[in-house]
C-alpha positions in Angstrom: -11.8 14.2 -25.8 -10.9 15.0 -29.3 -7.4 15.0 -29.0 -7.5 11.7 -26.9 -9.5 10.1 -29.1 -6.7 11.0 -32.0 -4.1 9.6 -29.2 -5.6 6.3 -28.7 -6.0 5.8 -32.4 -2.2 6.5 -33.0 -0.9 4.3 -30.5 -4.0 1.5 -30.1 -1.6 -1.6 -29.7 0.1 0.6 -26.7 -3.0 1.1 -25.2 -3.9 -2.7 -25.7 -1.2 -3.8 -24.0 -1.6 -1.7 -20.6 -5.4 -2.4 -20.6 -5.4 -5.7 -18.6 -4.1 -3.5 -16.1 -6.1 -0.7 -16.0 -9.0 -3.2 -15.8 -7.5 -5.2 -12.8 -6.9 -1.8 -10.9 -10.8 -0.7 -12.3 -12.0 -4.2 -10.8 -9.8 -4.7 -7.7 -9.3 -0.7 -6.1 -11.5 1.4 -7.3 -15.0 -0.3 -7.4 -14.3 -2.1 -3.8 -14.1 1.8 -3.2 -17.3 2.4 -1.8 -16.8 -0.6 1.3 -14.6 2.5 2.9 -18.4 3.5 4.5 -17.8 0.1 6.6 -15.2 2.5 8.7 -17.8 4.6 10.3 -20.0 1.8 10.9 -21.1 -1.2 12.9 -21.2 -3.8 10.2 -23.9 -6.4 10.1 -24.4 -9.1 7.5 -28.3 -8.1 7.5 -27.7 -4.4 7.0 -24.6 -4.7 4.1 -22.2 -1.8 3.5 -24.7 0.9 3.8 -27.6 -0.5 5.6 -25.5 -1.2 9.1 -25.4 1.4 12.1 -23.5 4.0 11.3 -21.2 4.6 14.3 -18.6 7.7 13.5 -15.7 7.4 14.7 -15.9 4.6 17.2 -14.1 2.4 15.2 -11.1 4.6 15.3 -11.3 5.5 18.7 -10.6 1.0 19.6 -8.0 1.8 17.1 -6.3 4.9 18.9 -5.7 2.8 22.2 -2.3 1.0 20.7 -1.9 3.5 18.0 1.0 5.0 18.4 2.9 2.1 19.6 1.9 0.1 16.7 2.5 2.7 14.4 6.0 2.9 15.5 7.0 -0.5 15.6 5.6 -0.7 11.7 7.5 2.1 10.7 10.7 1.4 12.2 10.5 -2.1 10.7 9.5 -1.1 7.5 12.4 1.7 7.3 14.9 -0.9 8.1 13.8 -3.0 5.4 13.8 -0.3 2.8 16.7 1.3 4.0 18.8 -2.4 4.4 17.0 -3.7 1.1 17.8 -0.9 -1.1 21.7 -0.7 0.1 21.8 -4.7 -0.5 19.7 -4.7 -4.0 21.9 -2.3 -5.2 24.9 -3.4 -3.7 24.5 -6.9 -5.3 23.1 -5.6 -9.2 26.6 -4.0 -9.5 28.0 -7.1 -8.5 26.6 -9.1 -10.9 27.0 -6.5 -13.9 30.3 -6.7 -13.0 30.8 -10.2 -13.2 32.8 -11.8 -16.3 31.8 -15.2 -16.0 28.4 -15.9 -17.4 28.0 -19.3 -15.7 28.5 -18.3 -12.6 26.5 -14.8 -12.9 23.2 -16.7 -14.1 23.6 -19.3 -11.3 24.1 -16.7 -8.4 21.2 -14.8 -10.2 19.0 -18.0 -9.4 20.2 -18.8 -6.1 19.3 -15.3 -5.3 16.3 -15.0 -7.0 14.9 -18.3 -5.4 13.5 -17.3 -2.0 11.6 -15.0 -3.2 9.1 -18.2 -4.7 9.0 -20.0 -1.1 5.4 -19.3 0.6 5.5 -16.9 3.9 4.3 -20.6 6.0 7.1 -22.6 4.8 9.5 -20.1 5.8 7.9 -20.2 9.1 8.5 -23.6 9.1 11.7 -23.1 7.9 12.5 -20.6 10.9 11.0 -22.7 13.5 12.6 -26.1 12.5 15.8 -23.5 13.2 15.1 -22.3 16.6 13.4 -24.7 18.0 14.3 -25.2 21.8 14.1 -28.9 21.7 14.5 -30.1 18.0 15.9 -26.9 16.4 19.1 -27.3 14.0 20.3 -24.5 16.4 19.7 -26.0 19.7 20.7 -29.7 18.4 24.4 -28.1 16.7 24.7 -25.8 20.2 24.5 -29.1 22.3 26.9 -31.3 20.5 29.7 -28.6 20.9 29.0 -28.9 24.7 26.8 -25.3 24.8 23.3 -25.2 27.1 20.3 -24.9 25.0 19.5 -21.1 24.0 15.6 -20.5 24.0 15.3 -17.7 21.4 11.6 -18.0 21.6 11.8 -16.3 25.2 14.2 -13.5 24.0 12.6 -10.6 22.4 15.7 -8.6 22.1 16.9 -11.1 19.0 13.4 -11.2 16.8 14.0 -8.0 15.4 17.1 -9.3 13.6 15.9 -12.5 13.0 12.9 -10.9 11.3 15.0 -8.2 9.6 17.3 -10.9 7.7 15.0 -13.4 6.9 13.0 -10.4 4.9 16.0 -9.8 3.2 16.6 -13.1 2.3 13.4 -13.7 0.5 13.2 -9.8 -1.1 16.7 -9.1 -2.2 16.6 -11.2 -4.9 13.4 -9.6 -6.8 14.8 -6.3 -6.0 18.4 -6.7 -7.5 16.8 -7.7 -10.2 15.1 -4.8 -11.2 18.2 -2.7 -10.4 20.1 -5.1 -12.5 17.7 -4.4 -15.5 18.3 -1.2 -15.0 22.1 -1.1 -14.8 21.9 -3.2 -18.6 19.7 0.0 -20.2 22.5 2.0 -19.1 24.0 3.4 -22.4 27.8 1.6 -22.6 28.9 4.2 -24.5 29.8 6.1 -21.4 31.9 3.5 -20.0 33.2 3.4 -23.0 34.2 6.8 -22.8 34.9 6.6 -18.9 37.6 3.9 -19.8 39.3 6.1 -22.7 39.8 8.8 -20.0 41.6 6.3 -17.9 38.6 5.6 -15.1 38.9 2.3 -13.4 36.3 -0.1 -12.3 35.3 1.7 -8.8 35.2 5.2 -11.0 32.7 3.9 -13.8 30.4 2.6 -10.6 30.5 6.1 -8.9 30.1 8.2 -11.5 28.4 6.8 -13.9 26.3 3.3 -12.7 25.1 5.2 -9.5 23.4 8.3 -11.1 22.2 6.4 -13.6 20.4 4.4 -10.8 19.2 7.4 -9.5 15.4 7.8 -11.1 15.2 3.5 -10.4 16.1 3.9 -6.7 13.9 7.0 -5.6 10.8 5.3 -8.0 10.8 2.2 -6.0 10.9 4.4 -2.8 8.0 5.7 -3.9 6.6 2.7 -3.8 7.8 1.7 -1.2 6.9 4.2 1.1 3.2 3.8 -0.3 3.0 0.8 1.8 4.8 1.9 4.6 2.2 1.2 7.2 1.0 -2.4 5.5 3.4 -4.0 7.3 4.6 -7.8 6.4 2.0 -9.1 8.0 2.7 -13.1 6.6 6.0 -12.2 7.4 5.4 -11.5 11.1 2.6 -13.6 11.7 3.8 -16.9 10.5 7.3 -16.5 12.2 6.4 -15.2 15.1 2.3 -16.7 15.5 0.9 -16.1 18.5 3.7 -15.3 20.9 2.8 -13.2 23.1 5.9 -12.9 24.8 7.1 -11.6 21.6 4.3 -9.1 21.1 6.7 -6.0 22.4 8.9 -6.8 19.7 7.6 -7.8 16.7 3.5 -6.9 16.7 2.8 -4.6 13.8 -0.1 -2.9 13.3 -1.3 -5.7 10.6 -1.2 -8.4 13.5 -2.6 -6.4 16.3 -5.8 -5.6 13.8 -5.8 -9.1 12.7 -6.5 -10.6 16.4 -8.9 -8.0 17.3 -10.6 -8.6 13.9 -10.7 -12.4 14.9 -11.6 -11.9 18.6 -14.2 -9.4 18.1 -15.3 -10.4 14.4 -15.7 -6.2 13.6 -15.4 -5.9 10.3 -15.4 -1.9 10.5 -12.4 -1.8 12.9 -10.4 -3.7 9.9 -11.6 -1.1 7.8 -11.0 1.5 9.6 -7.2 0.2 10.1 -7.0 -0.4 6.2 -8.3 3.5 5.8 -6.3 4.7 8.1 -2.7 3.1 6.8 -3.7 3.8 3.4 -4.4 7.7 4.1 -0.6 7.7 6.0 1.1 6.1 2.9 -1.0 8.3 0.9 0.3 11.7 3.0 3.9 10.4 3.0 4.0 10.0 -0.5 3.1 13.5 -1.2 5.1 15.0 1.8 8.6 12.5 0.2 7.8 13.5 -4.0 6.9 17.4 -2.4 10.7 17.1 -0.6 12.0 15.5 -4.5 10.8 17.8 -6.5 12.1 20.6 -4.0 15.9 18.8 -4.3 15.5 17.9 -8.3 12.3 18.7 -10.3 13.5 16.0 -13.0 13.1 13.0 -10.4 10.1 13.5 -9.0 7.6 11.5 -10.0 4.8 14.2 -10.3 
């Protein structure tokens, strides 16, 4: 206590500056805490948290009939836009460090960044002013070349792509940007250096700009794969709504919990599904850092 005592004296303004957030996570994840008891029980509005039946395991036990299917879907989904994202936020920060003109890097910036502030329901306006069978810009540009109308709503082969690139549409942008901050704390005396040696362009970006991104790209797996079973569910639900032709294709576990939760107004099940994804996320960040630190001690994260 002593010694972190002395700590907190010698760097007070650092600690000032990170309390708002250690008082946010205080407020908003570790007191709600205790509402995890609503998972082993039958909640009631009379009873509260701990005064309801407490019912074990049923809870899980609705969950376990579409488990595994739903768990699959979210997962895949999820791995494709980590796996697509990643490659593309990269991809596009070394673009834009590489750019000479300022002009025209600050614009594309913006343009890029932009999405990301549009709300989850005008997008799904956005997507179904697009594919609309009757009105769509789609449907309307297909039939004055001379085409037949295409009902994507009734094809679930084509949502998964749809979905896929309108997530990386809104999410690239914040991510290059990070990678981009990145890239600039990159010490230029090695390119300097790489460019005395004779190294061209492509040379500097492979051996210098890419393990240097390194520590940036396996932190914000981390994160990442923390959330791994959360879904997008605004993502999913306001594109997709309540199509259930579509349900094969795109229902994650976030929207199948959502319209039980609605339907059957159990507030434990929700829990239960919130426990549950946050012990998976929990497990696979251990089970990812465990396989890090086996690879390269220096970037794991614990």
């Amino acid at each position: 206590m002593k010694s972190l005592a002395r700590e907190v004296r010698k760097n007070r303004m650092l600690f000032l500056m990170i309390a708002p957030m250690v008082i946010y996570f205080i407020i908003f994840y570790y007191v709600p805490m205790p509402g995890v008891y609503m998972a082993f029980t039958c909640y009631t509005y009379q009873g509260g948290i701990f005064g309801s039946p407490f019912v074990g395991l049923d809870n899980f036990r609705f969950l376990a009939d579409n488990l595994l299917s739903m768990t699959k879907t979210t997962i895949l989904y999820n791995l494709v836009f980590i796996g697509l994202g990643t490659l593309l936020e990269v991809m596009m920060a070394i673009m834009f460090s590489e750019m000479a003109a300022k002009w025209f890097k600050k614009t594309a910036q913006s343009m890029l960044f932009l999405p990301y502030f549009i709300s989850y329901v005008l997008l799904g306006a956005f997507v179904y002013n697009i594919f609309n069978y009757e009105y769509g810009a789609m449907n309307s540009l297909l039939v004055s070349m001379g085409f037949d109308r295409y009902d994507v709503y009734s094809d679930v082969g084509v949502w998964k792509y749809i979905i896929t690139a309108f997530y990386l549409w809104k999410n690239v942008g914040v991510g290059t940007v990070i990678y981009l901050a990145a890239i600039t704390s990159i010490d230029e005396g090695l390119y300097e250096a790489a460019r005395i040696d004779g190294a061209n362009a492509w040379q500097e970006i492979r051996y210098i700009t890419l393990p240097c991104l390194r520590p940036t790209v396996i932190t914000m797996l981390m994160l990442r794969l923390s959330n791994i079973l959360k879904g997008q569910f605004d993502l999913f639900y306001q594109i997709v709504g309540d199509n259930g032709i579509l349900y094969s294709a795109t229902d994650i576990l976030d929207t199948y919990v959502f319209r039980s939760v609605t339907k059957t107004f159990n507030v434990g099940f929700g829990t239960a599904a919130g426990l549950y994804q946050s012990l998976f996320g929990f497990v696979l960040v251990l089970l990812v850092n465990w396989i890090i630190r086996r690879i390269d001690t220096d970037y794991a994260l614990f």
